[in-house]
VOKOLTOR-42204 format. One record per residue: residue number from 1; residue in one letter; x, y, z of N, C-alpha, C in turn. Coordinates in steps of 0.001 Angstrom, whole numbers, always signed. Example, Ala and Ser with C-alpha at 12.3 -4.5 7.8 and 13.67 -1.06 7.14 Angstrom:
// VOKOLTOR-42204
- 1,A,+13190,-5690,+7800,+12300,-4500,+7800,+13200,-3300,+7800
- 2,S,+12850,-2250,+7080,+13670,-1060,+7140,+12900,+30,+7870
This chain:
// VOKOLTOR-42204
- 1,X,-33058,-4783,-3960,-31641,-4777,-3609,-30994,-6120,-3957
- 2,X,-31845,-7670,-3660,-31219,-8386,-4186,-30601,-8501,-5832
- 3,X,-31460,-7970,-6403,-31221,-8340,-7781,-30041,-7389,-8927
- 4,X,-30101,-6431,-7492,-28847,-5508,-7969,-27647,-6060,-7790
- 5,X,-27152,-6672,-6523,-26250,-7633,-6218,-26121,-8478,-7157
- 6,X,-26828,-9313,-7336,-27129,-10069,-8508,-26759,-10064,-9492
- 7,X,-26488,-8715,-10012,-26451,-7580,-11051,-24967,-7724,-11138
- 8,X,-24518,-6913,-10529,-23398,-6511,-9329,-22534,-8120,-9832
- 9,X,-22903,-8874,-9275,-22077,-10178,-9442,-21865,-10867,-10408
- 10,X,-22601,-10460,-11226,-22649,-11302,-12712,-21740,-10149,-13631
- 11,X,-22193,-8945,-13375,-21341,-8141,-14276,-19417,-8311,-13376
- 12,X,-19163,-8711,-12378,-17699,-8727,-12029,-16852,-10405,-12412
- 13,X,-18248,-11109,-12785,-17970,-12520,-13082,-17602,-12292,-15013
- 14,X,-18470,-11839,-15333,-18222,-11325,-16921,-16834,-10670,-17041
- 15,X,-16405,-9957,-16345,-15403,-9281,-16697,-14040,-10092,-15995
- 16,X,-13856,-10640,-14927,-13141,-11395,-14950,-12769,-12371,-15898
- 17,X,-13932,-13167,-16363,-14065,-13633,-17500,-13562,-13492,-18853
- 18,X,-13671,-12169,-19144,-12896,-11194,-20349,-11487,-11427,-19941
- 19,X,-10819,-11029,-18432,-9930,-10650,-18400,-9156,-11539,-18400
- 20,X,-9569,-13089,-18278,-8628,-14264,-17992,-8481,-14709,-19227
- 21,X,-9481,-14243,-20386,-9101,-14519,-21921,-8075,-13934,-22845
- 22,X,-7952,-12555,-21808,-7098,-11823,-22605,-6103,-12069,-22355
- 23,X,-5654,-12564,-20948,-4320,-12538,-20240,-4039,-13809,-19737
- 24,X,-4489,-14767,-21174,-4169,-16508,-21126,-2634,-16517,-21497
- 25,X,-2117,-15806,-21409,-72,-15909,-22029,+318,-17062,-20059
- 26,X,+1442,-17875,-20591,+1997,-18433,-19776,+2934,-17357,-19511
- 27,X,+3492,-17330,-17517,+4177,-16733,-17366,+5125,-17715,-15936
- 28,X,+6270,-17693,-15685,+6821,-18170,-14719,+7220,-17257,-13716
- 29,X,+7033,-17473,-12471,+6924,-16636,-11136,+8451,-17465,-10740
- 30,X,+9302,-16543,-10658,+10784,-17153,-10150,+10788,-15836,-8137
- 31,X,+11447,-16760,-7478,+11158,-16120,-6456,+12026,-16803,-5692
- 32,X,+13100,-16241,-5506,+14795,-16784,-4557,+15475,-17784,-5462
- 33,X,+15444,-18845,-5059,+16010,-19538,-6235,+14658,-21333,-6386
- 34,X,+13420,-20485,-6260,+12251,-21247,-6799,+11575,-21036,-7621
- 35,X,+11264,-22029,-8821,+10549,-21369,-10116,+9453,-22209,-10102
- 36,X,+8433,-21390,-10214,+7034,-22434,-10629,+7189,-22989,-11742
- 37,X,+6643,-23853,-11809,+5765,-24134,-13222,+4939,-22921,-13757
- 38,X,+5372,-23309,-15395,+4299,-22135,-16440,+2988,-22378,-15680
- 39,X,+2322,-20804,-15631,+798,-21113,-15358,+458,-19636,-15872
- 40,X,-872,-19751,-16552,-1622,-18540,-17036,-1646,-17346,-16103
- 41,X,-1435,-16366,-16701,-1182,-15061,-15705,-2320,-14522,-14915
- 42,X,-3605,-14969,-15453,-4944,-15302,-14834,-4960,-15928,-13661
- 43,X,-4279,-17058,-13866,-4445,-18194,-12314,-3045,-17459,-11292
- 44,X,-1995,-16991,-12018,-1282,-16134,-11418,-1899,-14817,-10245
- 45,X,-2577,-13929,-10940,-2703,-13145,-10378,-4383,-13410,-9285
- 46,X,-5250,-14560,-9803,-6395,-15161,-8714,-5734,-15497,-7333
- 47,X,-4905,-16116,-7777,-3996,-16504,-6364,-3007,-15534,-5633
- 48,X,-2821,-14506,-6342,-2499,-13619,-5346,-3815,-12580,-4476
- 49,X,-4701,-12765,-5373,-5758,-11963,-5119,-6142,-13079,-3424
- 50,X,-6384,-14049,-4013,-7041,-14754,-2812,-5954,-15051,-1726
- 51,X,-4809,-14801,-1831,-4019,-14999,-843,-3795,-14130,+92
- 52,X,-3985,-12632,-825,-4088,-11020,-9,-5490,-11448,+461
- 53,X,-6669,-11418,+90,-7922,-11791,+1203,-7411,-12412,+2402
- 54,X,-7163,-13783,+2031,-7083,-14791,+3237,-5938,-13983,+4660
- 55,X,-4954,-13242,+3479,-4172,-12940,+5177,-4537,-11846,+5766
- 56,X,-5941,-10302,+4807,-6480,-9491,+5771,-7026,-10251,+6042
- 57,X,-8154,-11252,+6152,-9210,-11652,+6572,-8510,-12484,+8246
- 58,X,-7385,-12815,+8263,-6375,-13254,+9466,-6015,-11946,+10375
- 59,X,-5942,-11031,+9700,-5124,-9784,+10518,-6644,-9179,+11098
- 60,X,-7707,-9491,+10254,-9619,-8904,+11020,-9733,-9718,+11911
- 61,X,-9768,-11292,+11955,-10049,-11818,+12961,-8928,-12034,+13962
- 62,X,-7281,-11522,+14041,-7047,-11635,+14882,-7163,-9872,+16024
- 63,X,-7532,-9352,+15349,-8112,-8085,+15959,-9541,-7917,+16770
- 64,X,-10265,-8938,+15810,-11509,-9224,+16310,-11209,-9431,+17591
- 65,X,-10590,-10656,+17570,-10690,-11230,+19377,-9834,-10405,+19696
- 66,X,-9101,-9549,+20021,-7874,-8692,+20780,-9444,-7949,+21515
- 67,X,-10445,-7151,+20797,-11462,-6647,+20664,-12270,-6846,+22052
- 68,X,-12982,-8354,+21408,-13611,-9269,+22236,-12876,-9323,+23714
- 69,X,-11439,-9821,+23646,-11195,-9856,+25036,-11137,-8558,+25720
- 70,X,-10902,-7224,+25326,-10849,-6014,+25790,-12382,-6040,+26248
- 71,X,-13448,-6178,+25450,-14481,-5805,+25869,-14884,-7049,+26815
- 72,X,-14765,-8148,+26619,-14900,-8867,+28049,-14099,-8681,+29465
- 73,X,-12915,-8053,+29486,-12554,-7629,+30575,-12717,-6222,+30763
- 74,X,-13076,-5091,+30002,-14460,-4247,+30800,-15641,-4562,+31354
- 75,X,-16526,-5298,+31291,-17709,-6034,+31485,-16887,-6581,+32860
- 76,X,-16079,-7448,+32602,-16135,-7316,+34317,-15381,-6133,+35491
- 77,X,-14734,-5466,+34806,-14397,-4640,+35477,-16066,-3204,+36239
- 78,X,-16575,-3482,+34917,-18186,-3102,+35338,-18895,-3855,+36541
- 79,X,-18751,-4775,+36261,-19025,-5996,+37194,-18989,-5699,+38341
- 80,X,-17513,-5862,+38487,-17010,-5883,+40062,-17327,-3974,+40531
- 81,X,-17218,-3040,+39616,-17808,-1361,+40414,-19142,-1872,+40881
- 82,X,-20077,-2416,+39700,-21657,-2331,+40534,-21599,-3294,+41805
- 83,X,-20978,-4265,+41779,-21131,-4779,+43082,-20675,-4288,+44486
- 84,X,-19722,-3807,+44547,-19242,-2788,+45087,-19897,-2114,+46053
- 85,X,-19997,-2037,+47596,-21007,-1325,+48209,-20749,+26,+48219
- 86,X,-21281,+893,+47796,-21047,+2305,+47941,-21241,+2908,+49290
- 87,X,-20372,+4011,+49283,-19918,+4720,+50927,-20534,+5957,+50792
């Protein structure tokens, strides 16, 4: 299994690779009244790629803990039934 990964990673590194050769044209990102600097449509579109990660990877961990605290305040709500003297 490792070496399929392996596999797996080298063949998505190759093709990125291809794809940043093909799509070396300068392009300018204008957006309200801000214009980048020329930058390859490659480094263009990496940085949107990694920018969509970074903000699911914000919206997982802020769910995570919403999660976490739900399940820590069942645990004590468990808590306090077993202690509880029964009638």
């Amino acid at each position: 299994m490792k070496y399929v990964k392996i596999f797996l990673a080298l063949v998505i590194l190759v093709v990125m690779f291809i794809f940043g050769i093909n799509n070396a044209q300068t392009v300018q990102v204008i957006f309200f009244s801000y214009h980048s600097p020329p930058l390859p449509l490659f480094l263009i579109l990496l940085f949107s790629f990694a920018l969509g990660f970074v903000m699911a990877a914000l919206v997982c961990a802020i769910r995570f803990g919403q999660l976490h605290r739900q399940i820590a305040q069942l645990r004590r709500e468990l808590k306090a039934k077993e202690n509880r003297p029964s009638e």
